[in-house]
C-alpha positions as CSV (number, residue, x, y, z in Angstrom):
1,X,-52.9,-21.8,-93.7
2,X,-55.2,-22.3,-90.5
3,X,-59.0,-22.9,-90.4
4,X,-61.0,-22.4,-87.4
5,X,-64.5,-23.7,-87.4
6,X,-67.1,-21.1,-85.6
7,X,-70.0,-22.6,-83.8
8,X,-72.1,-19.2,-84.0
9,X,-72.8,-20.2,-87.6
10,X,-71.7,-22.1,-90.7
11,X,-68.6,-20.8,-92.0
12,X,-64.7,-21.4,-91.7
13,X,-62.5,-18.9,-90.4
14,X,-59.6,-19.3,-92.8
15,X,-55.9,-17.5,-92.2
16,X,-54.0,-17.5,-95.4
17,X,-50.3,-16.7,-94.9
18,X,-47.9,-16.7,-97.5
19,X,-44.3,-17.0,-95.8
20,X,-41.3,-14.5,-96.9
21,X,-39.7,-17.3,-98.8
22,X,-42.2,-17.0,-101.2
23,X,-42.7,-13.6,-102.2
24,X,-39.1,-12.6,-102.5
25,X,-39.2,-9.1,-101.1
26,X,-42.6,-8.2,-103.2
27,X,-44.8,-4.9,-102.7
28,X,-48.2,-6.9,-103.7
29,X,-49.6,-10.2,-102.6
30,X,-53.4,-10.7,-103.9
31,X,-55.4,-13.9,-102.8
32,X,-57.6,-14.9,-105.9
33,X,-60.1,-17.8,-106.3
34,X,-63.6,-19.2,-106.3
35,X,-65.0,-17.3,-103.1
36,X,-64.0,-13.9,-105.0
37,X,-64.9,-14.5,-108.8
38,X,-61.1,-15.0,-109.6
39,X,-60.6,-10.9,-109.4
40,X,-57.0,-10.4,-109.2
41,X,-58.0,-6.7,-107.3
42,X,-60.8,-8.2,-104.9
43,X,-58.9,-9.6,-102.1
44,X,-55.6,-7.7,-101.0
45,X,-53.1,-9.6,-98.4
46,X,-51.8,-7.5,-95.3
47,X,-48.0,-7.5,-95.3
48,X,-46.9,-8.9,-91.7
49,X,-44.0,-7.1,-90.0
50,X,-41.8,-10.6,-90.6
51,X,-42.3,-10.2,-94.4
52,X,-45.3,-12.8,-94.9
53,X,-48.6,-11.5,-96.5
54,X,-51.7,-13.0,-94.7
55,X,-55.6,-12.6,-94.8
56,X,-58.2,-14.4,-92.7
57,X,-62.0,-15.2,-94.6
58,X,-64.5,-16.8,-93.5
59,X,-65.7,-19.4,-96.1
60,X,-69.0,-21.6,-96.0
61,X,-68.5,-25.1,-94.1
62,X,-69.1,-28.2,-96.2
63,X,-67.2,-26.7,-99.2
64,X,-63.7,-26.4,-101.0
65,X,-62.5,-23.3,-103.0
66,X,-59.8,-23.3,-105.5
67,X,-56.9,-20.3,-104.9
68,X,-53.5,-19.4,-106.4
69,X,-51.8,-16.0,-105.0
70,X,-50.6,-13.7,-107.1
71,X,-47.4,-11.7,-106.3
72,X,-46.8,-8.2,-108.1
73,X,-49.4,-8.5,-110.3
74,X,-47.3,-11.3,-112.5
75,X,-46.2,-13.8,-110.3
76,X,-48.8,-16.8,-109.7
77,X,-47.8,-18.8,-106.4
78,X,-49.5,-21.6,-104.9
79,X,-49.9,-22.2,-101.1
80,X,-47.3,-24.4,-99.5
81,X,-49.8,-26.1,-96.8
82,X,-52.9,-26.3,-99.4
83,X,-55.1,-29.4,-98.7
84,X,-54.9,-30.6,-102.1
85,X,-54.1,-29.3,-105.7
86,X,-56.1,-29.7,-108.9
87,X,-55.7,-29.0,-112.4
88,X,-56.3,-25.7,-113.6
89,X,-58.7,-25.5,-116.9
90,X,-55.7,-23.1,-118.4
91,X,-53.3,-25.8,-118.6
92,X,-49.9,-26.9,-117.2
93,X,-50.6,-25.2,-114.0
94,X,-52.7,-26.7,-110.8
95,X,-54.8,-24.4,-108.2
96,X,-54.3,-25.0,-104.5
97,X,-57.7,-26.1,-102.6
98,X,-59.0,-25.2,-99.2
99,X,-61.3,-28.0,-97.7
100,X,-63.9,-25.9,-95.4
Protein backbone atom coordinates (compact mmCIF):
# COMPACT_ATOMS: atom_id res chain seq x y z
CA UNK A 1 0.00 0.00 0.00
CA UNK A 2 1.37 3.61 -0.72
CA UNK A 3 -0.24 6.99 0.21
CA UNK A 4 0.66 10.11 -1.33
CA UNK A 5 -0.62 13.31 0.24
CA UNK A 6 -1.79 16.06 -2.49
CA UNK A 7 -1.29 19.65 -1.61
CA UNK A 8 -3.99 20.80 -4.30
CA UNK A 9 -6.62 19.70 -1.67
CA UNK A 10 -7.40 17.46 1.23
CA UNK A 11 -7.36 13.94 0.30
CA UNK A 12 -4.82 10.87 0.24
CA UNK A 13 -3.87 9.33 -2.85
CA UNK A 14 -3.95 5.70 -1.75
CA UNK A 15 -2.37 2.60 -4.07
CA UNK A 16 -3.70 -0.64 -2.88
CA UNK A 17 -1.80 -3.60 -4.30
CA UNK A 18 -2.44 -6.94 -3.40
CA UNK A 19 0.82 -9.12 -4.32
CA UNK A 20 0.40 -12.54 -6.43
CA UNK A 21 1.09 -14.54 -3.30
CA UNK A 22 -2.02 -13.64 -2.15
CA UNK A 23 -4.61 -14.23 -4.67
CA UNK A 24 -3.34 -17.58 -5.90
CA UNK A 25 -3.96 -17.31 -9.51
CA UNK A 26 -7.62 -15.61 -8.99
CA UNK A 27 -9.91 -13.99 -11.82
CA UNK A 28 -11.46 -11.29 -9.20
CA UNK A 29 -9.97 -9.07 -6.57
CA UNK A 30 -12.68 -6.47 -5.15
CA UNK A 31 -11.49 -3.78 -2.51
CA UNK A 32 -14.37 -3.32 0.04
CA UNK A 33 -14.70 -1.00 3.05
CA UNK A 34 -15.92 2.16 4.78
CA UNK A 35 -15.12 4.69 1.79
CA UNK A 36 -17.52 2.39 -0.44
CA UNK A 37 -20.45 1.29 1.90
CA UNK A 38 -18.92 -2.23 2.27
CA UNK A 39 -20.37 -3.18 -1.54
CA UNK A 40 -18.56 -6.17 -2.56
CA UNK A 41 -19.29 -4.88 -6.51
CA UNK A 42 -18.36 -1.13 -5.99
CA UNK A 43 -14.65 -1.06 -6.28
CA UNK A 44 -12.99 -3.55 -8.85
CA UNK A 45 -9.00 -4.11 -8.63
CA UNK A 46 -6.93 -3.84 -12.02
CA UNK A 47 -5.07 -7.06 -12.51
CA UNK A 48 -1.21 -6.00 -13.02
CA UNK A 49 0.71 -7.81 -15.72
CA UNK A 50 3.04 -9.44 -12.70
CA UNK A 51 -0.14 -11.07 -11.23
CA UNK A 52 -0.97 -8.41 -8.33
CA UNK A 53 -4.41 -6.55 -8.36
CA UNK A 54 -4.00 -2.80 -7.45
CA UNK A 55 -6.31 0.32 -7.32
CA UNK A 56 -5.34 3.87 -6.34
CA UNK A 57 -8.30 6.21 -4.25
CA UNK A 58 -8.15 9.15 -3.10
CA UNK A 59 -9.47 9.25 0.51
CA UNK A 60 -10.15 12.33 2.85
CA UNK A 61 -6.90 13.45 5.07
CA UNK A 62 -7.42 13.33 8.78
CA UNK A 63 -9.30 9.90 8.60
CA UNK A 64 -8.89 5.95 8.75
CA UNK A 65 -11.08 3.54 6.75
CA UNK A 66 -11.53 0.00 7.53
CA UNK A 67 -10.95 -2.60 4.27
CA UNK A 68 -10.64 -6.42 3.76
CA UNK A 69 -10.26 -7.60 -0.15
CA UNK A 70 -12.20 -10.03 -1.40
CA UNK A 71 -10.83 -12.64 -3.93
CA UNK A 72 -13.41 -14.54 -6.21
CA UNK A 73 -16.20 -13.45 -4.71
CA UNK A 74 -15.52 -16.00 -1.48
CA UNK A 75 -12.20 -15.41 -0.40
CA UNK A 76 -11.76 -12.48 2.35
CA UNK A 77 -8.00 -11.36 2.45
CA UNK A 78 -6.45 -8.66 4.50
CA UNK A 79 -3.68 -6.33 3.40
CA UNK A 80 -0.23 -7.39 4.21
CA UNK A 81 1.26 -3.65 4.85
CA UNK A 82 -2.14 -2.29 6.60
CA UNK A 83 -1.38 0.42 9.28
CA UNK A 84 -3.21 -1.42 11.86
CA UNK A 85 -5.98 -4.12 12.23
CA UNK A 86 -9.22 -3.98 14.22
CA UNK A 87 -11.90 -6.29 15.14
CA UNK A 88 -14.55 -6.79 12.87
CA UNK A 89 -18.29 -6.57 14.49
CA UNK A 90 -18.90 -10.16 12.64
CA UNK A 91 -16.56 -11.86 14.86
CA UNK A 92 -13.29 -13.87 14.79
CA UNK A 93 -12.07 -11.88 11.90
CA UNK A 94 -10.20 -8.33 12.05
CA UNK A 95 -10.44 -5.49 9.13
CA UNK A 96 -7.17 -3.89 7.89
CA UNK A 97 -7.09 0.06 8.42
CA UNK A 98 -5.64 2.81 6.29
CA UNK A 99 -4.53 5.84 8.35
CA UNK A 100 -5.13 8.94 5.78
Amino acid sequence: MRKKYLKSKNVCKVTFVLPKEAVKGAQTVHLVGDFNNWDMQATPMKKMKDGSFQIALELESGKSYQFRYLIDGKIWENDWEADQYVSSPYGGVENSVVQC
